[in-house]
N, C-alpha and C positions, 0 to 999 in steps of 0.2 A: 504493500500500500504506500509505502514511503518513497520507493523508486517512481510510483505512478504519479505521485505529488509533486515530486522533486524536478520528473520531464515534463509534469504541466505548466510549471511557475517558467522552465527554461521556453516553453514554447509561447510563452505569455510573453517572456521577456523580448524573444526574437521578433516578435509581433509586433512589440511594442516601438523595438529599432528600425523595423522595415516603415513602419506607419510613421516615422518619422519624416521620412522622405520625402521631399517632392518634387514634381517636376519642374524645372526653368528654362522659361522660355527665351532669349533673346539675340541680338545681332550681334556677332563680333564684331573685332575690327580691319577685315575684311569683307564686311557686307554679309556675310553667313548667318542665313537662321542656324541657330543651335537649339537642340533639345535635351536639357541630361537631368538625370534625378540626383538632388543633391541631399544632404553633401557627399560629394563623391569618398570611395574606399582604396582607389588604385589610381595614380597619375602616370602617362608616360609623357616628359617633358621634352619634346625636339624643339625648343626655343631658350637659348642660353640666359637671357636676363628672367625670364621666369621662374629656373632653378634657383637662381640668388631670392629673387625674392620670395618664392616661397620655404629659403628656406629660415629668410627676416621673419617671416610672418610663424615660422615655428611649425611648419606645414610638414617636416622632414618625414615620417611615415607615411603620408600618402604617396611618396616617389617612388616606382617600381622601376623607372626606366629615363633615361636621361639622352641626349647627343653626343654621339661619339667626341667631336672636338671639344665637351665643356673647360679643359682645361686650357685650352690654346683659345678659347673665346671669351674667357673668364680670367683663367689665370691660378695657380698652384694655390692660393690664397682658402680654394674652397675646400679642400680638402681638409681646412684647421676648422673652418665655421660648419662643416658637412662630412663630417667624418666618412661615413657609411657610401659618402657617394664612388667610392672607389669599387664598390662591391657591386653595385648597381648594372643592368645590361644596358647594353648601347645597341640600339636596334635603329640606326643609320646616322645621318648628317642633318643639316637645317633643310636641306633640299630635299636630299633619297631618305627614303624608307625602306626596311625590311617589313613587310606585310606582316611576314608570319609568325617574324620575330615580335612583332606587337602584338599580334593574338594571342599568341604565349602566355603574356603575360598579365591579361586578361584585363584591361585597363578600364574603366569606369568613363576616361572621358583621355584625351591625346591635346597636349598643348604647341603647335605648330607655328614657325615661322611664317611672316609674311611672303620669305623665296620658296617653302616648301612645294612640292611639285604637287599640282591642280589634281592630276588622274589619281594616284598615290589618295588623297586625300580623300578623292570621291568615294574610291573601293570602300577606305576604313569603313565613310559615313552607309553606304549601300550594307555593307555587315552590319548594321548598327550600336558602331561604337562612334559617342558624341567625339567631333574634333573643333577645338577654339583656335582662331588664329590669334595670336597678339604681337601685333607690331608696335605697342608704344607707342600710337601718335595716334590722330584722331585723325578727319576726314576722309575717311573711311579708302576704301582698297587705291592704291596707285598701277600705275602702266607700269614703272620699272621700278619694282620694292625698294631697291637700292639708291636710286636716283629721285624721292618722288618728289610733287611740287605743290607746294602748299601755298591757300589763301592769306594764312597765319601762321607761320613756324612756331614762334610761343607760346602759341596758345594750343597749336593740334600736340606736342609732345608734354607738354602741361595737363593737358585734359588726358592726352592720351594714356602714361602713364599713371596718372591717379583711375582711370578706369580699369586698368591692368591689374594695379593693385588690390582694388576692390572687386573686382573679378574674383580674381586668386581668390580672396578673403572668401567669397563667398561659397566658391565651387569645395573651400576644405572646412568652412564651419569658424574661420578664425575673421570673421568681420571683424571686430571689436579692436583687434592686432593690427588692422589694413587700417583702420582707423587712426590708429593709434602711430603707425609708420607716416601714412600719408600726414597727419599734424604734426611731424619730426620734421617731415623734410619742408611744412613751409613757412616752419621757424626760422628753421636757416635762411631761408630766403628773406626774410624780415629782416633778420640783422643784417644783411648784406644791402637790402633798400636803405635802410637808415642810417648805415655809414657809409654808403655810395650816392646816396642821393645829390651830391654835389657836384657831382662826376661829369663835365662838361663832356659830349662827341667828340671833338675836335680835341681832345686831353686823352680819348682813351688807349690802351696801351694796343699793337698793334702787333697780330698773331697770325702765326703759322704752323701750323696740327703736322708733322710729318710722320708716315705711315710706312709701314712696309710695301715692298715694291715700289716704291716711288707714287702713292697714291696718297691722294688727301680729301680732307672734308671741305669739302662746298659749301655753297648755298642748299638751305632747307636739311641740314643735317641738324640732328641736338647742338652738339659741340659749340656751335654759335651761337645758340642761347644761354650756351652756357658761359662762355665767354663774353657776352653781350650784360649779362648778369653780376657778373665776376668785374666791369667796368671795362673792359678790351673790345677787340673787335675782329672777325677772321677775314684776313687781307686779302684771302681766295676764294672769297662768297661770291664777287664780281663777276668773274669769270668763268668760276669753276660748279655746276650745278651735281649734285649730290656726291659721289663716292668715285675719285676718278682720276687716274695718272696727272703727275704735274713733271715739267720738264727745269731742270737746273734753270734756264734761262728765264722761265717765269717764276722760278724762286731768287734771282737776283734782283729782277723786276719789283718784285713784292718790297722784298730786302726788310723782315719785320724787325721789329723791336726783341719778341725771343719767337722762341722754336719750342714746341714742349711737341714730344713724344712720350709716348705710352712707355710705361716700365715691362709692356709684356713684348716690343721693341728694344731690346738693348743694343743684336747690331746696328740698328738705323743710328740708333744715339752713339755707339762709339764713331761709324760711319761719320757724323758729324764734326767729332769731334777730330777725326785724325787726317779724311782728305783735306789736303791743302785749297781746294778749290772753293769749298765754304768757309775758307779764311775771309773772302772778301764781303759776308755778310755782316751786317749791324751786328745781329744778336749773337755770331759767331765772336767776332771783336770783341765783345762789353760781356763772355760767359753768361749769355741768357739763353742755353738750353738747357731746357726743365725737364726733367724724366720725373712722368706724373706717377707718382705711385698707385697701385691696380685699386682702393677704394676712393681713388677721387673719378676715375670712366670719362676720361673726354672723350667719348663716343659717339658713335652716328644716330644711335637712339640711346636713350635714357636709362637707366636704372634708378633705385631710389637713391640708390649714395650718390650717384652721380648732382643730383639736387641737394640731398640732406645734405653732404658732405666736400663737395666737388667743388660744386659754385664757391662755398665759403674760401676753400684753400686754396682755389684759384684770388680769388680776390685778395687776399694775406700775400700770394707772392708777388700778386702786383701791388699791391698795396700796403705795406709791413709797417708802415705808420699810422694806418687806418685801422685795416684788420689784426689783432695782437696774434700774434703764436699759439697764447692761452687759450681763446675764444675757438681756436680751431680745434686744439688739441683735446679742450673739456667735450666740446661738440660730437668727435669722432671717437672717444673712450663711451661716451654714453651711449652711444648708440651698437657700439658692439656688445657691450651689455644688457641692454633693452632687447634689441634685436637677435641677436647672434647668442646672446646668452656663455660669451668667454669674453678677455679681457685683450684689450686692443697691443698688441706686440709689435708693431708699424713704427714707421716713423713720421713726425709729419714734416719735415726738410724735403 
């Protein structure tokens, strides 16, 4: 009698967690009706800043499945904030899929890059497993993901990314968390208005993002709002439209104030530093090439550090009279604690 008690209360209970559940309806940021019952129990994530932030958002067991390059598109970094993700299967790229390697793993719902390939995608959704796109910007699908062209740069990778966030939050049950990240990162952005606000155009410092393979960020990438925010300005917005080879000769042209590259670029940065032919740059001259540490993301789209934490320390290197050391450093220690739940071992130089 006590075994018959004991599987009815367990079948009460399972009852209790399915009826939990419901359906959500709505459009990604690709234009895609989505359909999935939430909150989801299984994620497989082919979109690299999604993995970050859900794992800010404390989301870490719902990942069954991540993109094969997270480390090369993110950076060794997450392997200290996401332990487990090493163990994790990689069942393709941002683009290719393994079909069946995602069936496997039996996923509740598939978070996709903006470049993920269209057919790939269909099949998942025809099997019916939900797939989200999230590109971090808003006005919805572009012609070339990489290139796209916006009404409003500010505001579509602004909205876009707080919808990402909240997204996430909601498809894993941790709203309250997406809440709670999204009011982090746009404190930071308040301090940066209020000790920038004096910041004349024609004063602000003058940048150039150098990437591997000789490509840079354009017009309508983050990276410019983020530096736009930061008091700077990107010298190859002009000319340059989204994600795209630049030639020595239009970076003498440019000839900026610094050079920051990415710390997941180190040869491009020594590359700077030792051909003799970018001796004849300003920022080359006067030691302003910045090797941006991987939680600040001068990136082509956003993440939340990239806002919480990016803008601020952007603005401190151009501004170290304005924005203090401290300010950055209290900034970016709280947040890996809040968020990441370990304590910040970075440097912020």
């Amino acid at each position: 009698m006590k075994f018959y008690k004991i599987s009815f209360l367990l079948f009460v209970f399972c009852c209790s967690l399915y009826a939990k559940k419901e359906i959500w309806n709505f459009i990604d940021q690709a234009d895609y009706n989505v359909s999935v019952k939430i909150p989801v129990e299984k994620i497989v994530v082919m979109q690299h800043h999604s993995i970050d932030i859900l794992a800010q958002l404390g989301a870490y067991e719902s990942i069954v499945g991540v993109e094969k390059d997270w480390e090369k598109n993110l950076g060794a970094y997450m392997k200290e904030v996401f332990p487990n993700i090493v163990n994790l299967k990689t069942p393709g790229s941002l683009e290719e899929w393994n079909i069946e390697e995602i069936i496997k793993l039996q996923p509740d719902v598939v978070i996709a890059a903006s470049q993920a390939n269209k057919q790939t995608v269909e099949k998942l959704k025809k099997m019916g497993i939900a797939v989200v796109v999230i590109s971090l910007r808003a006005e919805g699908k572009q012609e070339e993901a990489q290139n796209p062209r916006l009404k409003n740069a500010d505001k579509a990778y602004t909205e876009g990314l707080h919808w990402a966030i909240n997204t996430l939050g909601k498809l894993t049950n941790k709203e309250e968390r997406a809440k709670q990240l999204w009011e982090f990162a746009m404190q930071s952005r308040e301090i940066i208005e209020n000790k920038l606000k004096n910041i004349e155009d024609v004063n602000r410092v003058r940048v150039f993002i150098a990437n591997e393979n000789s490509k840079t960020y354009g017009n309508d990438k983050y990276v410019g709002i983020q530096l736009l925010k930061a008091g700077a300005i990107n010298v190859a917005a002009k000319d340059i439209q989204g994600y795209k080879p630049y030639t020595f000769e239009q970076l003498l042209k440019y000839n900026p104030d610094v050079i920051i590259i990415q710390d997941r670029y180190k040869d491009v940065y020594n590359e700077f530093l030792k051909n003799k032919k970018y001796r004849l740059l300003k920022a080359v001259k006067e030691k302003n090439i910045i090797l941006a540490p991987y939680w600040t993301k001068p990136f082509g789209n956003p993440n939340t550090d990239s806002i919480a934490l990016g803008e601020l320390w952007l603005a401190y290197k151009f501004y170290p009279d304005i924005i203090s050391k401290n300010i950055v450093e209290n900034r970016v220690k709280e947040f890996y604690k809040k968020f990441y739940n370990i304590e910040f071992n970075g440097s912020i130089e």
